[in-house]
C-alpha positions in Angstrom: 1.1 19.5 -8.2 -1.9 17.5 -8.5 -1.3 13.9 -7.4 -3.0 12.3 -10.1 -0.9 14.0 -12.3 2.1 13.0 -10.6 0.7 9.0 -10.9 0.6 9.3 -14.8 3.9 11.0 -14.9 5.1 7.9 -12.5 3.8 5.4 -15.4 5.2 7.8 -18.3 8.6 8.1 -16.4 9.3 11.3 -17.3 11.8 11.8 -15.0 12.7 15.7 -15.1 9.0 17.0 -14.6 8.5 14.8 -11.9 11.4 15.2 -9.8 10.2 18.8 -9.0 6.5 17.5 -8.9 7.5 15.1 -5.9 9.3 17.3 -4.0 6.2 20.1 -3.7 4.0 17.3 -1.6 5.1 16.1 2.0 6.3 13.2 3.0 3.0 11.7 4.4 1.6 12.9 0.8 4.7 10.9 -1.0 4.0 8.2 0.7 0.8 7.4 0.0 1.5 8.2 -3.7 4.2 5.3 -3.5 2.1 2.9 -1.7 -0.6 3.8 -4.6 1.7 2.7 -7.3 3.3 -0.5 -8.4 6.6 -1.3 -6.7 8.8 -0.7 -9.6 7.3 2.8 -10.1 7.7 3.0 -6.7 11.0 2.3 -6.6 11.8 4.7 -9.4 10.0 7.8 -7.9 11.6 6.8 -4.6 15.0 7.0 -6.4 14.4 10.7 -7.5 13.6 12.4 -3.7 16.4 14.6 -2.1 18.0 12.2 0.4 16.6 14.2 3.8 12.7 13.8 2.4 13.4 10.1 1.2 14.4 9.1 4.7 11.1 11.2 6.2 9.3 9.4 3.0 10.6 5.8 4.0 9.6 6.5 7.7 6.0 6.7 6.7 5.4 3.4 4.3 4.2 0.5 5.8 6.5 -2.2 6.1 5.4 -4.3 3.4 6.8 -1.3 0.9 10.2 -0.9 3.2 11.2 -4.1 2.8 10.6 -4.5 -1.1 12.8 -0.8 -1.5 15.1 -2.2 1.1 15.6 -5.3 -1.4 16.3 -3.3 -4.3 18.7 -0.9 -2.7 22.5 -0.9 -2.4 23.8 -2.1 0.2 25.2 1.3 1.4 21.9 2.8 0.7 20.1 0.1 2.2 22.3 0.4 5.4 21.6 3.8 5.7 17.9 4.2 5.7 18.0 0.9 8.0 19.8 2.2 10.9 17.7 6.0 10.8 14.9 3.3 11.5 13.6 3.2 15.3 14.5 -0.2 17.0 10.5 -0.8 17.2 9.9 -0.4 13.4 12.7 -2.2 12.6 11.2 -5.4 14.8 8.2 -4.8 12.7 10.2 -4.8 9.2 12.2 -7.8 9.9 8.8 -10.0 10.9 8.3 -8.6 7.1 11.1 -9.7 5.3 12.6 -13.1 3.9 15.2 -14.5 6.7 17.7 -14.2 3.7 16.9 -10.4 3.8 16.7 -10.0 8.0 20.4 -11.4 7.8 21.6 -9.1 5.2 19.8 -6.2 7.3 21.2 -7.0 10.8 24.9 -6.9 9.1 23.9 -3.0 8.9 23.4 -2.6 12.1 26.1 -1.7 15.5 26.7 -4.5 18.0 24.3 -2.8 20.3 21.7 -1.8 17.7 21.4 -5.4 16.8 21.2 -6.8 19.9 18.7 -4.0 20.8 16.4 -5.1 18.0 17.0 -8.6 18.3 15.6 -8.1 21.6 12.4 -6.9 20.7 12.0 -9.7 18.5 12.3 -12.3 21.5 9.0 -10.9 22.8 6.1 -12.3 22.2 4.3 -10.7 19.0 1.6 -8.2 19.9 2.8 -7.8 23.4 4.4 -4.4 25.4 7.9 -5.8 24.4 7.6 -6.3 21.0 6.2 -2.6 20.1 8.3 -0.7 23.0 11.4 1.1 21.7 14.4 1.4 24.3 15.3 4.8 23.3 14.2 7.3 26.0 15.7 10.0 27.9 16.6 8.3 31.6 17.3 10.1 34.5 19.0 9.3 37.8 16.9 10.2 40.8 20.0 11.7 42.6 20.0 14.4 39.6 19.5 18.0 39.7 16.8 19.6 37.3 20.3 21.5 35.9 22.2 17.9 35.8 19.1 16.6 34.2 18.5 19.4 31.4 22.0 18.9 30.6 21.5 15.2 29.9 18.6 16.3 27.6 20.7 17.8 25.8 23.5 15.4 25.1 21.0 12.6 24.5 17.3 14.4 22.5 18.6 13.4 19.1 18.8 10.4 19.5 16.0 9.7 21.4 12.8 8.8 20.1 10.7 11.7 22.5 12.0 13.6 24.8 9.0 15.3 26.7 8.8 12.9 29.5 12.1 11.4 31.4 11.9 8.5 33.3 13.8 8.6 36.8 15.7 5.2 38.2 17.4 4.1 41.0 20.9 2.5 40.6 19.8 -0.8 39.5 17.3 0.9 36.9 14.0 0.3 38.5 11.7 3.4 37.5 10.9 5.3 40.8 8.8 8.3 38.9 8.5 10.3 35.8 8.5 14.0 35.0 8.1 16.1 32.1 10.3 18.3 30.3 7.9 21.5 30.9 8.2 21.0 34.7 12.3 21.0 34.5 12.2 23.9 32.7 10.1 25.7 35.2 11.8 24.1 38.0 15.0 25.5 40.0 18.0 24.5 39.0 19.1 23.4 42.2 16.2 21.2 42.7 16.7 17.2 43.1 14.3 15.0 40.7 13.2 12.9 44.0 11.6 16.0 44.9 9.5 17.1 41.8 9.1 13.6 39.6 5.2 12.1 39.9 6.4 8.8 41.7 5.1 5.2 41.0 3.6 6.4 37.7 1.2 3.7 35.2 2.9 0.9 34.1 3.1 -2.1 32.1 5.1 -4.9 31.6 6.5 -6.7 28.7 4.2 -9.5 28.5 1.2 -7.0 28.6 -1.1 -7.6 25.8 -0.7 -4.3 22.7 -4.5 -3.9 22.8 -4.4 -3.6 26.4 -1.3 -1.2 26.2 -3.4 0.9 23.8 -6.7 1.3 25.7 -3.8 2.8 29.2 -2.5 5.2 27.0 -6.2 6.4 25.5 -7.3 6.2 29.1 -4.5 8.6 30.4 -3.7 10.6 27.5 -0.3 9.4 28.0 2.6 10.9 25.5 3.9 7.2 25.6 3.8 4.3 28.8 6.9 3.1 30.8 7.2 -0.8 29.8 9.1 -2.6 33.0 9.9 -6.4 33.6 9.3 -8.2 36.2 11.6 -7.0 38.6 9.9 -3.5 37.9 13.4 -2.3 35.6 12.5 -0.1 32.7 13.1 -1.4 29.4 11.5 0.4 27.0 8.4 2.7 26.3 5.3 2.7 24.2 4.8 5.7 22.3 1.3 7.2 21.3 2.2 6.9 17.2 2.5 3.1 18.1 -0.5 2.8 19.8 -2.6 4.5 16.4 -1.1 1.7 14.7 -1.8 -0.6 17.1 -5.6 0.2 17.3 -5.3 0.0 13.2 -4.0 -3.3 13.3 -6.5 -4.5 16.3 -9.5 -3.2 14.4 -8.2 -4.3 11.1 -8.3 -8.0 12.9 -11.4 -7.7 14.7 -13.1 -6.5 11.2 -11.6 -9.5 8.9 -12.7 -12.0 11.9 -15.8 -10.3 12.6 -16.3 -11.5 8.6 -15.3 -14.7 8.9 -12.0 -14.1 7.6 -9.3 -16.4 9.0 -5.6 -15.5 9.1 -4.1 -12.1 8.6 -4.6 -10.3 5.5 -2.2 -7.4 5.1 -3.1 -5.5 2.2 -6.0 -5.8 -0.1 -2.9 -6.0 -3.3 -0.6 -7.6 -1.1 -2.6 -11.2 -1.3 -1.9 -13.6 -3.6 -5.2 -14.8 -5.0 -5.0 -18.1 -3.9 -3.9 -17.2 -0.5 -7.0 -15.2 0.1 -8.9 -18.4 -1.3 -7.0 -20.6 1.2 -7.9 -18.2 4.5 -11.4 -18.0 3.6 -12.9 -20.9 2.5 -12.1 -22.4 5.7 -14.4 -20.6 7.4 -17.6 -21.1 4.5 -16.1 -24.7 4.6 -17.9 -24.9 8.0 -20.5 -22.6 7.2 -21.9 -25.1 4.9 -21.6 -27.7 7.2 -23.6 -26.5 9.6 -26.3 -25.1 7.3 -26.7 -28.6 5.9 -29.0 -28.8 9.9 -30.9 -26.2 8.2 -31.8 -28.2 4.9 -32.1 -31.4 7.1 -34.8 -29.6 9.4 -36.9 -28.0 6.8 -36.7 -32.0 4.5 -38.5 -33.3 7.4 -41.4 -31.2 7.7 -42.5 -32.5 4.3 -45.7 -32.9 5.6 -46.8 -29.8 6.7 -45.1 -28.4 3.4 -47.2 -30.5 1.4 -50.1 -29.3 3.4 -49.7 -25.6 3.5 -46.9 -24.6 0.6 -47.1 -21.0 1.4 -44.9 -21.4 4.5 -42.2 -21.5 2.6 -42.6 -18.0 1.2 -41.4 -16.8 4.9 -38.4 -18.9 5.6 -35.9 -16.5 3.7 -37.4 -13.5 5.5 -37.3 -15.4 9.1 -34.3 -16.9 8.6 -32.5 -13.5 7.4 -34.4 -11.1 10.1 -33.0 -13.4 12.9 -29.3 -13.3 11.1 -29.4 -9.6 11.0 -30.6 -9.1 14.4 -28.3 -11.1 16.3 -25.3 -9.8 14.1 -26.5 -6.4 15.5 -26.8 -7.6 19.1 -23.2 -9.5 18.7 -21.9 -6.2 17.1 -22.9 -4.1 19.9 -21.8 -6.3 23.0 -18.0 -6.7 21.7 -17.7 -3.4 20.4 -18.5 -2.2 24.1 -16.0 -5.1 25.8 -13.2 -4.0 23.2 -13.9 -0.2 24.3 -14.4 -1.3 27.7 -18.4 0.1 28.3 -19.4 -3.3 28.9 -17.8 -5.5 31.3 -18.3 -9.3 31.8 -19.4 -8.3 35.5 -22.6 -6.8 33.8 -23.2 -9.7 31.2 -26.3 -11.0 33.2 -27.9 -7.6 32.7 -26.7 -6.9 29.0 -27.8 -10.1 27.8 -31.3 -9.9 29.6 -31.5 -5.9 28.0 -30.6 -7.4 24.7 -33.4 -10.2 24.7 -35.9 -7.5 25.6 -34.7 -5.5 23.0 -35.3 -8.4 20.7 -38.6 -9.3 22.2 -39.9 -5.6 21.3 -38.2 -5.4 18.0 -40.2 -8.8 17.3 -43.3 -7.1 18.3 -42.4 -4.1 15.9 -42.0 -6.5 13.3 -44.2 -8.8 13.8 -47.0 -6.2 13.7 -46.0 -4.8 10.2 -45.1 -8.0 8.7 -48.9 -9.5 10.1 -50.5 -7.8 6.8 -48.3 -8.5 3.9 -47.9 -12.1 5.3 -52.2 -12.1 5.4 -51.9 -10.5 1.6 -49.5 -13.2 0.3 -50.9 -16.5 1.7 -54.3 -15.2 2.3 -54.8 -17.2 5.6 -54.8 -15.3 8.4 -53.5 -18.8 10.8 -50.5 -18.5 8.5 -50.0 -14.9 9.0 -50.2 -15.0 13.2 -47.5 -18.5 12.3 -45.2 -16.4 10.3 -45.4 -12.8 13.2 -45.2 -14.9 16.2 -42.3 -16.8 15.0 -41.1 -13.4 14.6 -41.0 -12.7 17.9 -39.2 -15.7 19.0 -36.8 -15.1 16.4 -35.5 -11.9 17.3 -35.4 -12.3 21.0 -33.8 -15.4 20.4 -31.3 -14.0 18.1 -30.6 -10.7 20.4 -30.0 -13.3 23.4 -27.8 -15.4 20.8 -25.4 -12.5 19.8 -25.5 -10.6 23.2 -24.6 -13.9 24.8 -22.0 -15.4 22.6 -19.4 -13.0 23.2 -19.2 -13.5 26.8 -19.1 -16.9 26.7 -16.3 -16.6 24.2 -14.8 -14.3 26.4 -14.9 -16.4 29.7 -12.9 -19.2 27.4 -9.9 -16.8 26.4 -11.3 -16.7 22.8 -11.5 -13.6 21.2 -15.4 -12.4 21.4 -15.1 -10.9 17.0 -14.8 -14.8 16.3 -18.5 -14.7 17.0 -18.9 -13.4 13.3 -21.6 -12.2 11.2 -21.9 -15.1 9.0 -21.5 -17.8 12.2 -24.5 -15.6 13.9 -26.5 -16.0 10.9 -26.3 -19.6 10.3 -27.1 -20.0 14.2 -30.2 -18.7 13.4 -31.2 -20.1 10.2 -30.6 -23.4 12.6 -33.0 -21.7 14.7 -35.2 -19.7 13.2 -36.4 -22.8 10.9 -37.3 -25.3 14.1 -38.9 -22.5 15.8 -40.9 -21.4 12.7 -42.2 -25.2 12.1 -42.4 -25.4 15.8 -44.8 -22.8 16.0 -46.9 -23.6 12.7 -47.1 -27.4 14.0 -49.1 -26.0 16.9 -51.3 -23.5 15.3 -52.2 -25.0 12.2 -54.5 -27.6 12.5 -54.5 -29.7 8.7 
């Protein structure tokens, strides 16, 4: 059934029709129908799903739309969909919910499941810790292949994967992995020691998620051992983590990249006057510093008064050096987040990028030459407005391709060098440059 159909069966709440309408689409299907609706309708059409494809349904919304169905249920119901939940996503709902709630929630929950996810909550928030789950298939290294299989066995549903075991010693430091294909293959008779890949990639709990991420891209692992500091395994990271974790890190990069201060969950999520609150900060400053701007171009009232056609160009100066060095900047921490560029090579990527910009000025410079002669029909004023140009875009290339390495080399995340804080770097710029240059060449 047609989904839009199903949404305006959702609003009419015709119940009977749409019952069997639901249970033709998937779960990932369901589930972004529910996260499309409002969360009573939600709710409702939530209520009507067999109870096997509501607990596949539930697994897929985000947490935001857990914890509001979690709120509404029973507490039996609520119990139940709460402990099916992995210990990792269950971390991640109870940063979500009122404390009011997480206490309610926890009740649910074993003496070891609690303490399991109350453990991932002591980590540190985007760290290895908090995103690693604890269930995985562990294997001791004195195990046959046979003894090993059989282990599988007793312990794969409740797991979270089971195509790579993780071999320890007695005091649960990992000495090697192996995966479920080789066991199969292998003798029965054969000891783990003897067939595992030892020291394998790790990381430890402190690592940073981004960083956890870009190992298992790098490897194409199935998920990466997490380990503390005495080297004991504690947990893996799977590889449906890490797609959420590169969501959320891009998200982030994206919102800060527009000037965009806190963390802004969902477009509907937002209260209006929170989204006020995170952003204005930002233009708050913005408009501070782009009073040097106005400042600047007040005190070349002179040459103003002289020569009023100069400031035709300022907007097109001005906005060409913004755009460029928002390119630049754009280009130089994509490759450092992708790892391409490394701060090793920052002398040579900042002096390619200001020759970029010094040929792009040229380009430009050449085609604006004309229309600038056309519209101030002074040809003094028209080598003023390409030369400056020139500057401008090598300046503004240098500007963004530097930026983010100084950033870097103080800890501070290289997307705070943002599109709007480029641009009002080089209206600064572009404007004493631009009178620079005209006080030189023009003679009045």
């Amino acid at each position: 059934m047609d989904t839009e159909l199903l949404k305006e069966l959702i609003e009419t709440k015709e119940f009977k029709v749409l019952r069997n309408g639901l249970k033709k689409l998937d779960s990932v299907a369901l589930a972004d129908l529910l996260e499309e609706s409002e969360p009573d309708n939600a709710l409702m059409a939530f209520r009507l799903l067999p109870k096997d494809l509501a607990m596949q349904v539930f697994d897929q919304l985000d947490p935001a739309q857990q914890s509001h169905l979690l709120e509404a249920f029973t507490d039996s119901r609520a119990k139940f969909f709460f402990e099916s939940m992995q210990p990792d996503d269950r971390a991640e709902l109870l940063d979500e919910v009122p404390a009011k709630v997480a206490r309610r929630l926890l009740k649910f929950l074993s003496t070891s499941e609690r303490q399991a996810t109350l453990t991932l909550l002591g980590y540190e928030d985007n760290t290895a810790g908090r995103v690693m789950t604890p269930d995985f298939i562990d294997l001791d290294h004195r195990m046959t292949v046979e003894e090993a299989l059989e282990r599988i066995r007793k312990l794969a549903v409740e797991k979270e994967t089971i195509y790579v075991a993780y071999v320890m010693d007695n005091e649960r430091k990992l000495l090697g992995t192996i995966h479920l294909k080789d066991l199969v293959l292998a003798n029965p008779e054969t000891r783990l020691a003897d067939i595992m890949t030892s020291a394998p990639k790790t990381v430890f709990t402190y690592t940073d998620q981004e960083e956890v991420a870009k190992i298992l891209k790098d490897y194409d692992f199935l998920a990466v051992p997490v380990v503390d500091t005495e080297n004991r395994l504690v947990g893996i990271v799977t590889w449906d983590d890490v797609v959420d974790i590169m969501e959320e890190e891009a998200t982030e990069d994206i919102y800060r990249f527009g000037a965009v201060t806190g963390d802004e969950k969902g477009y509907f999520a937002s209260r209006i006057f929170s989204v006020v609150r995170r952003r204005v900060v930002w233009l708050f400053l913005l408009i501070l510093v782009n009073t040097v701007t106005g400042s600047v171009i007040a005190g070349q009232e002179a040459i103003l008064g002289e020569i009023v056609i100069l400031a035709a160009f300022i907007p097109l100066l001005i906005g060409t050096g913004g755009n460029v060095g928002s390119q630049s900047a754009t280009v130089v921490i994509r490759g450092l987040a992708t790892g391409e560029i490394t701060p090793k090579r920052a002398v040579a990527i900042i002096t390619r990028e200001a020759g970029i910009g010094f040929v792009l000025g040229i380009v430009l410079g050449i085609l604006v030459l004309g229309w600038a002669y056309l519209l101030g029909r002074s040809f003094e004023v028209a080598i003023v407005v390409s030369a400056t140009l020139i500057g401008i875009s090598t300046i503004a290339t240098l500007t963004g391709g530097s930026l983010p390495f100084i950033f870097r080399l103080f800890k501070v995340d290289p997307a705070l060098v943002s599109a709007p804080f480029i641009t009002t770097v080089m209206d600064i710029f572009g404007v004493i440059l631009y009178f620079l240059v005209a006080n030189m060449l023009l003679s009045f």
